[in-house]
N, C-alpha and C positions, 0 to 999 in steps of 0.2 A: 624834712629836707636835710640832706648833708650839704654843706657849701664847705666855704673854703674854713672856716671857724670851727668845724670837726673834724678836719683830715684826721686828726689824732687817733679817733677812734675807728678808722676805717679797715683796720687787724680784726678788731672785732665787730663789726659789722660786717663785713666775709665771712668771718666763720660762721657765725650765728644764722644772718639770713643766707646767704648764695651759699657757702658749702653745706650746709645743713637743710635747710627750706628748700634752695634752688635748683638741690643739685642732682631732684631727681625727674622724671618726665611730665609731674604732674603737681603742681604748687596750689592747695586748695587751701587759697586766701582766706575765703569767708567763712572760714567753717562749715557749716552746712551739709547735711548727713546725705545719703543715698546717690543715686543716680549715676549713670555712665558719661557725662559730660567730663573733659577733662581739657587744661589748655597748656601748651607745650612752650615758650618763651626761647629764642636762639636771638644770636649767642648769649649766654649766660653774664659773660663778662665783657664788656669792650672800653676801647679808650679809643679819643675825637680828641683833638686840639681846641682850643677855645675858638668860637665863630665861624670856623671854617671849614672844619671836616664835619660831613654828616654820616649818621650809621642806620644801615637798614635794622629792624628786628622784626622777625618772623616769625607770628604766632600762629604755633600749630592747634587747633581746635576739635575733638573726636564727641560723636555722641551727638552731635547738635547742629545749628548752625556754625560757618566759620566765622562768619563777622564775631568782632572784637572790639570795645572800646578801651583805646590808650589813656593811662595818666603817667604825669610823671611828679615823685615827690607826693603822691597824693591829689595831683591838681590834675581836673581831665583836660584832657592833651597841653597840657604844661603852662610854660609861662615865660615871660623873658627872662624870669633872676634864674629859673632853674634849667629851662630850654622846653624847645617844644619838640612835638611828635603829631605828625600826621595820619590821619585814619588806614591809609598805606603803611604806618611804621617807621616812617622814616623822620629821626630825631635830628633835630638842629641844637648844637650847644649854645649855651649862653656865652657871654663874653667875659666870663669870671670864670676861675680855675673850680672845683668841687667836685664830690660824687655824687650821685642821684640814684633812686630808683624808678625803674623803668614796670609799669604794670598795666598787664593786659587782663582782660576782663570778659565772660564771654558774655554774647549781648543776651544768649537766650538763656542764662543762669548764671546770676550774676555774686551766687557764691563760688563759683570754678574761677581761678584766677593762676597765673604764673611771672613771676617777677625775675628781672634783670638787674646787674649794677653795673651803670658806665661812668667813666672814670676823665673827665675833662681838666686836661692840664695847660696851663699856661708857657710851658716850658719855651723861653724865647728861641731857643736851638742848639744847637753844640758846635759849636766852628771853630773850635782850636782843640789841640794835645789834651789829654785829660781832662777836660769839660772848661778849665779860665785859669785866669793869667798866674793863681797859685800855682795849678798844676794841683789840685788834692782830688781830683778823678771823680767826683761827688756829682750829679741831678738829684736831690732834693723836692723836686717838683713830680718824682713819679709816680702817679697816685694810684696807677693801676696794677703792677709788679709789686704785691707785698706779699710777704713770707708766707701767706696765706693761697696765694693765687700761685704761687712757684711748685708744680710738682711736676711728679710724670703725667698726673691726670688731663689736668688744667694747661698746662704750657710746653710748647716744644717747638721742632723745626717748620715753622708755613713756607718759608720759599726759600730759593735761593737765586742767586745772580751772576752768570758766568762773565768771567772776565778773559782777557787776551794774556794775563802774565802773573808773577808773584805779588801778590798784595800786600808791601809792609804798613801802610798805611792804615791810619786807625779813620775810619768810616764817621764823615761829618753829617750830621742832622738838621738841616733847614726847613721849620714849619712854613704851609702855606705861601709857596713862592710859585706865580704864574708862569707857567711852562709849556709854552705848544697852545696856551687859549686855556686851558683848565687848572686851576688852582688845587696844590698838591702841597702832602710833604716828600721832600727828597731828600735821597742820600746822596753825595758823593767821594768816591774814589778812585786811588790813582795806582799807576802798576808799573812792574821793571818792565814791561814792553814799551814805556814813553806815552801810555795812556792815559786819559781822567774821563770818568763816566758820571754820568747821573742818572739814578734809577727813582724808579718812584719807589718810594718809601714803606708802602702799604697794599701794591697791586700785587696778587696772584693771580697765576703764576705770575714772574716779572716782568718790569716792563721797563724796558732803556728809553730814557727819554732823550737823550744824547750821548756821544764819544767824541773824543778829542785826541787828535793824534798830536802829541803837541811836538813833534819834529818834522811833521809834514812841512812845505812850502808857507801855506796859510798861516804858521804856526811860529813862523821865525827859522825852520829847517833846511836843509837845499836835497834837491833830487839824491837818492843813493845813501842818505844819513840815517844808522840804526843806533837801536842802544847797545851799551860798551860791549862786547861779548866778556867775558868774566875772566878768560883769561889774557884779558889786557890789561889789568888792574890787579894789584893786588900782587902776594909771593904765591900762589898759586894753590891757596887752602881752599877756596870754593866755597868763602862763606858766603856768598848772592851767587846765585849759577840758578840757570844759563847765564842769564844776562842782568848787565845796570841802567834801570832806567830815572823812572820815578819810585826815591827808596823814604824820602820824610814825608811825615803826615802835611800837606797843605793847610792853611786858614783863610780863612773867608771873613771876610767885612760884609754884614750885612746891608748897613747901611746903603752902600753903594751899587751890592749884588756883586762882587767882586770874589774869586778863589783866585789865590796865589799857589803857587807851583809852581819845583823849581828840575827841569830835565837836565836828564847828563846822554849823550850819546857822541857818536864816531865819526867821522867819513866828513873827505876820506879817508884809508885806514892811516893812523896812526893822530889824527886830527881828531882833537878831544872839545868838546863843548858843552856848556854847564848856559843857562839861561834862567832867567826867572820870568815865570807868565802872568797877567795877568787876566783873568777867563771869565766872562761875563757867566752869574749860573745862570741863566734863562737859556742859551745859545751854547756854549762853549765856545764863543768865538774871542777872539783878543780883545784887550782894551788898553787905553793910554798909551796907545803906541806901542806895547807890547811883543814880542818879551823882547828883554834885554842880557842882552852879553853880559855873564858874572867877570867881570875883571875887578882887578885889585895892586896896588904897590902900598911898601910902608918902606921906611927908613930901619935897614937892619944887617946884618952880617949873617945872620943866619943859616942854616943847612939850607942849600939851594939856591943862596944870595946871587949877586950878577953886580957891582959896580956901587957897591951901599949897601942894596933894595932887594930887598924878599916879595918876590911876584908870586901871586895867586897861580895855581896848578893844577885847570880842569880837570887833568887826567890823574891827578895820585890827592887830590882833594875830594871829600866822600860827603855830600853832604846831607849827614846820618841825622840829626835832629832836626824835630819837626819843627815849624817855623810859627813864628810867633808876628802878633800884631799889638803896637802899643801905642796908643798917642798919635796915630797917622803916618807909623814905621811899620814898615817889613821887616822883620832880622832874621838874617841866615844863618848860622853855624855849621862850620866841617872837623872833622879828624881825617879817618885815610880809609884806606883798602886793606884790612888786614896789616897793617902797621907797614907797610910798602913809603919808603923813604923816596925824595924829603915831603915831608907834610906839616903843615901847621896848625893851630888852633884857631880857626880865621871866624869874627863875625862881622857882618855886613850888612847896614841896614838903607833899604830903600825906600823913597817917599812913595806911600800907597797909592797915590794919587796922581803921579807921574814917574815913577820909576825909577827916577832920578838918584843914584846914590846919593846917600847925606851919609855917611857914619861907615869907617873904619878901625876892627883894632883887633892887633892879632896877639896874640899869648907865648908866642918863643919866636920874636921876630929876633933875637939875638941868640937861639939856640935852635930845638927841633922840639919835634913831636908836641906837646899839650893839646893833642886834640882833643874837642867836643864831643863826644859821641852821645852817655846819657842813655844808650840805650834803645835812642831814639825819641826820647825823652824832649821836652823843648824847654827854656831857658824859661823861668819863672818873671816874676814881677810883684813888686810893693806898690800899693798906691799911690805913690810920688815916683812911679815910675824909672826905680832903682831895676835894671836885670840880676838876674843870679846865676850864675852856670858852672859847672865844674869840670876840671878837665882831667885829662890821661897823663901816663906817663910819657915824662921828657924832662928837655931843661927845666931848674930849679935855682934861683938866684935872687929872690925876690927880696932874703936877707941881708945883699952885698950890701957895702958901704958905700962902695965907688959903683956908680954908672958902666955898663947895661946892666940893671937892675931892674929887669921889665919880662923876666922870664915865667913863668908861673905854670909848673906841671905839679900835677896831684894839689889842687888849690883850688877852692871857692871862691869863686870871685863875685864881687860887688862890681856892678859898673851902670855909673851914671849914663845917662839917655837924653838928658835934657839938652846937648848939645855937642852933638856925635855920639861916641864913647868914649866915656873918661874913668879907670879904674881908680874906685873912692877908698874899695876898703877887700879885704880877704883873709882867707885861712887858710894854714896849710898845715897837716898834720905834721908831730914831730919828728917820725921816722919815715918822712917822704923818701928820704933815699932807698929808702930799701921799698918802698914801694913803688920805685922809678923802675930798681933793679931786679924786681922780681913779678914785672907787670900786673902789680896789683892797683891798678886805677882806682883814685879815687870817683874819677869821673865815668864808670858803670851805670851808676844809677843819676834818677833825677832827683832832683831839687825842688823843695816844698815850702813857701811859706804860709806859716800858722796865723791862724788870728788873732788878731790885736789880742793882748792880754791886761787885764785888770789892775798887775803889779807887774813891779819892776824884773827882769827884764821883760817891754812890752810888746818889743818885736821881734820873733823868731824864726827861725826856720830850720828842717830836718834834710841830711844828707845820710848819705849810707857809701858803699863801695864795696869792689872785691876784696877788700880784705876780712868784710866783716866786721864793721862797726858804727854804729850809727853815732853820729856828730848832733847834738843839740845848740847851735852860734845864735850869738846876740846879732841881728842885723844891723844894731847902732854900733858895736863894738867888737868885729867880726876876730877878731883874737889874734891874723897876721900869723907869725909863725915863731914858736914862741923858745926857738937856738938848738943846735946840735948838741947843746949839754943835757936838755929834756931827760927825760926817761918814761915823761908821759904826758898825754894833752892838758894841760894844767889851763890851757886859753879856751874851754870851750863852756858854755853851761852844762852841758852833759856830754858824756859819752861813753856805748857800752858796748860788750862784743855781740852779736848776733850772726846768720850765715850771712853767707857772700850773696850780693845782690847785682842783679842785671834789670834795671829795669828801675819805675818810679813808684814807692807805695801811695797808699790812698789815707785821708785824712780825715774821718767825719766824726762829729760829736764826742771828741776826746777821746778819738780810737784811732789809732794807727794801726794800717793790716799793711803789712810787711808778706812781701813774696819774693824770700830766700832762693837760692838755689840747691837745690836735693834737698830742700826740707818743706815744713810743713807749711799751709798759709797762716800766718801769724796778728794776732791784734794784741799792739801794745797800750795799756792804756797810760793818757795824759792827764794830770791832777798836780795844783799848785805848781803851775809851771816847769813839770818834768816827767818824762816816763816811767811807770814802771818798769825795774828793767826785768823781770818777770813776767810770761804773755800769761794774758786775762784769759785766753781762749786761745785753739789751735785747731788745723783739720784734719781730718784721721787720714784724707790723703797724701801724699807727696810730690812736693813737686821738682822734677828733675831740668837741670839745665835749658835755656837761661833763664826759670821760676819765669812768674805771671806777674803781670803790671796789671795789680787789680782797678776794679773800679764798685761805686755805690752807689745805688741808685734808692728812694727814700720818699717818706711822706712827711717832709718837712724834718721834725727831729727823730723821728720813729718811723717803723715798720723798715727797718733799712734790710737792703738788701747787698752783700757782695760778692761781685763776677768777678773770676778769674780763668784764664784759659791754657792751659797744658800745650804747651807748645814746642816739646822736648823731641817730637818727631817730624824734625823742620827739615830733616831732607840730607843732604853731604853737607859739613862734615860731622853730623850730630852722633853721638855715637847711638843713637837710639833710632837710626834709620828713617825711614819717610812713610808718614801714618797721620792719622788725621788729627786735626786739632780737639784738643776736648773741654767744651766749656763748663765749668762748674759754678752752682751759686749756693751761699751760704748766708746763715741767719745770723744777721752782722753783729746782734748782740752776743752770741757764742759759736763759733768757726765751728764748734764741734757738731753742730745740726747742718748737716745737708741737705738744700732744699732738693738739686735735681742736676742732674749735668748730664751730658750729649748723650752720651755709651747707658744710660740706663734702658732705656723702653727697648722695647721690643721691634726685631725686625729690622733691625739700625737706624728706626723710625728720623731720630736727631741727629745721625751722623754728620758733620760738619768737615769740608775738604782735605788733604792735604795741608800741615802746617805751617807758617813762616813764624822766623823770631820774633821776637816783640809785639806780637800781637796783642792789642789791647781793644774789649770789649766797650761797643757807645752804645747806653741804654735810653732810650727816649718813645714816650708815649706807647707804652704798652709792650713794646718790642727791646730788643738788643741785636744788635749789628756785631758781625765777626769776620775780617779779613782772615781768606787761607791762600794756597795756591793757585786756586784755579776758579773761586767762585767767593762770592761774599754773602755768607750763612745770614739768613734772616729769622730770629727767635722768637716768638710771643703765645700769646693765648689763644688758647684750641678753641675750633668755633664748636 
């Protein structure tokens, strides 16, 4: 039996038994010399959620009769610790995460035999930005995706899912949630036509279990209300075209069955409105009274001010980062349209549970711009429930002496949650001016923090930016901004030059894969509280504007695997035209092994949609999820 106490070895248990043993029509178990009896075992490889999802296997039997007796693990027809299996084939998982083998047996010689390996993971789900409130883009729990199982042979495109518009969103995973009378796993996602969908997770072809038009009537919307069309926003580059609808990844509370989502649409024309939903996943229907009108004041002079007070600005407020849940908060984050003035750095957090704003604080309420963007990226969190987020260029005044001194563009920020927002602590590079005046955002990419460390300094966390440099800051002691006389960040624990980055890298097992732009995907490794700043490994391909927000998915601390997706032919104004997204995955111990990506097989067997920016790959139970234009790519193991 493999349970959960040998994941370790489950790299080599694939190769040995299932690619080796299993991987050809005929597995003769028992040894046993002569005769034409032979038994054929499908699928070779599958993965089940613990308790819930069951998997048919269908043995094929030639020469003989077809009756078959099932064992699993060795045990005929199984057992609770390992699961069971019915004389039909059909395996129930136990309620423990592990791998098992599946073996059928023929009844009329009972040296012919062919085995299966299925893969039960406990993974609770994915419902926020890059897998949790770090943001290090990591499932750990995927037992069935190891560098063994990833090729062209074994794994590629099974379905996909059309949708009504551009999908920025990164595709949430909720196991086992009753939908319609039958218990599933589902995805969902949201799009710039103002829609949220949920598909089931695992049907082919696909199957919509619901759509939510979330500016219809029902919805909080009134008759004749669309999304923005693109040239009402923005100086007129086209970077979301046609239209702005739903552009951040939503999050969901489990607990309560809750997805948060937040629309922006029109109408009448010239009438701009921004809403947060909150959507029951069983229905798509509203909940807590839902949604609510995003409004907002602070106290400021700022670009766009009115009598003091800098008001919130549906229409040139963008809001590009995906939303976070902390403690029984909602938080919003905005920047703009293409740097379309005036725009603020606004976040805004609402009580999950009734909608109720509790918490305001904006970043240049006495200047402009420090927008949020990140990439799309969403604002991190520390276990005591500190946010972290960075912002763009703008006002910069954080060092005055004298009051407003509350300005913070190209700056990390710390800000407390415990009661509203209250900024504790931050960083801002030394030559923020010139990266105000040369829109070199610090706030490109997202924000990660590391784990606890063993020595001093114990708490940390990794940023990057267009300029190309990654920031290694003390979370106790975030360094502030350390005077116009610098000559270099003297305030940071580390920091070194690498390419320019759009987007958030990924963090697993003292590896940092860094996804540049025009350059390679990157693992830095982490030791004695510092990176090398030399990569351990890199990919032989390249990746071209705006680089890949990877992600990893794992069997506990091995068999790791990292996805990253090519998203450089996102359409106008990409200089690399509109072409399909390409995902790529690699053997996270050295970037330089490819396991297998879209454009290989044959026939454009894997081809995946049309691209959007930011797209970021969600790998869970077997499969990986990939938002494009026009459809959300469904990846996993060939039956």
């Amino acid at each position: 039996m493999c349970n959960k106490s040998c994941i370790a070895i489950l790299p080599c248990l694939l190769a040995a038994e299932w690619l080796a043993g299993c991987g050809g029509s005929s597995y003769r178990g028992g040894g046993g010399g002569g005769g034409s009896v032979s038994v054929s075992l499908s699928p070779k490889l599958a993965a089940v959620v613990v308790s819930s999802q069951k998997q048919i296997f269908t043995a094929t039997v030639t020469g003989a009769s077809t009756a078959v007796t099932w064992a699993v693990d060795g045990t005929a027809g199984g057992s609770a610790a390992v699961g069971t299996i019915t004389p039909a084939g059909t395996y129930t998982p136990p309620a423990t995460a592990g791998v098992h083998t599946i073996l059928a047996t023929s009844a009329a010689d009972s040296t012919k035999s062919d085995s299966a390996i299925i893969a039960v993971t406990d993974l609770a789900g994915v419902f926020t930005y890059h897998n949790d409130l770090a943001r290090d883009g990591v499932n750990a729990q995927e037992l069935a995706l190891t560098p063994a199982a990833v090729s062209t042979a074994t794994f590629g495109k099974r379905f996909s899912c059309p949708v009504d518009g551009a999908a920025y969103t990164q595709p949430l995973w909720v196991p086992a949630r009753n939908v319609g009378g039958t218990v599933r796993n589902v995805i969902f996602v949201a799009t710039q036509h103002d829609s949220v969908y949920a598909f089931d997770a695992d049907a082919s072809p696909c199957l919509q279990l619901w759509k939510a038009d979330v500016i219809d009537t029902r919805h909080g919307g009134s008759v004749g209300e669309g999304p923005v069309p693109t040239g009402d926003v923005g100086n007129g580059f086209q970077d979301i075209q046609p239209e702005v609808g739903v552009t951040s990844t939503p999050v969901i509370d489990p607990a309560s069955g809750t997805l948060y989502v937040v629309s922006k649409s029109e109408g009448p024309p010239g009438t701009f409105h921004q809403r947060l939903h909150a959507l029951d996943l069983t229905s798509g229907n509203e909940k807590f009274s839902g949604p609510v009108t995003i409004t907002a004041t602070v106290p400021g002079t700022g670009d766009g001010s009115s009598g003091g007070n800098v008001t919130f600005n549906p229409q040139t407020e963008h809001q590009r980062s995906a939303l976070s849940l902390s403690n029984g908060v909602v938080f919003l984050a905005w920047a703009s349209h293409e740097d379309k003035d005036p725009y603020h750095g606004w976040i805004i957090g609402y009580n999950a549970s009734t909608l109720a704003r509790v918490a305001v604080f904006n970043a240049s309420a006495n200047g402009s711009r420090n927008g949020i963007w990140m990439a799309g990226g969403a604002p991190a969190f520390d276990s005591s429930g500190n946010m972290y987020a960075s912002t763009g260029n703008g006002t910069f005044d954080g060092d005055a002496a004298l009051p407003p001194n509350n300005d913070f563009g190209d700056t990390v920020l710390k800000i407390g949650t415990s009661a509203g927002l209250t900024l504790t602590d931050w960083f801002t590079p030394y030559n923020q001016d010139i990266l105000n005046r040369q829109d070199l955002d610090l706030g490109s990419s997202g924000v990660i923090v590391l784990p606890d460390q063993t020595s001093s300094p114990t708490h940390l966390l990794v940023t990057a930016g267009k300029q190309g440099q990654v920031y290694l800051l003390n979370r106790d002691a975030m360094g502030s901004y350390c005077g116009s006389t610098c000559t270099a960040d003297t305030n940071t624990v580390q920091n070194f030059p690498v390419s320019m980055i759009w987007g958030t890298p990924a963090f697993w097992q003292n590896h940092m894969f860094y996804g540049g732009t025009g350059d390679h995907l990157t693992a830095f490794d982490f030791s004695a509280g510092k990176f090398t700043t030399t990569p351990s490994s890199q990919s032989s391909a390249t990746f071209q504007f705006p680089g890949p927000t990877p992600s990893v998915s794992s069997q506990g601390a091995s068999g790791g695997v990292v996805w990253a997706a090519d998203v450089s032919q996102y359409g106008v104004p990409s200089l690399f035209g509109s072409g399909p997204a390409v995902l790529h995955a690699y053997d996270a111990t050295n970037l330089g092994t490819e396991l297998w990506n879209s454009s290989q097989a044959a026939g454009h067997r894997d081809q995946a949609g049309n691209a959007v920016k930011f797209s970021v790959p969600t790998i869970a139970n077997g499969k990986v999820y990939l938002s494009t234009r026009t459809e959300i790519e469904v990846y996993g193991l060939l039956p």
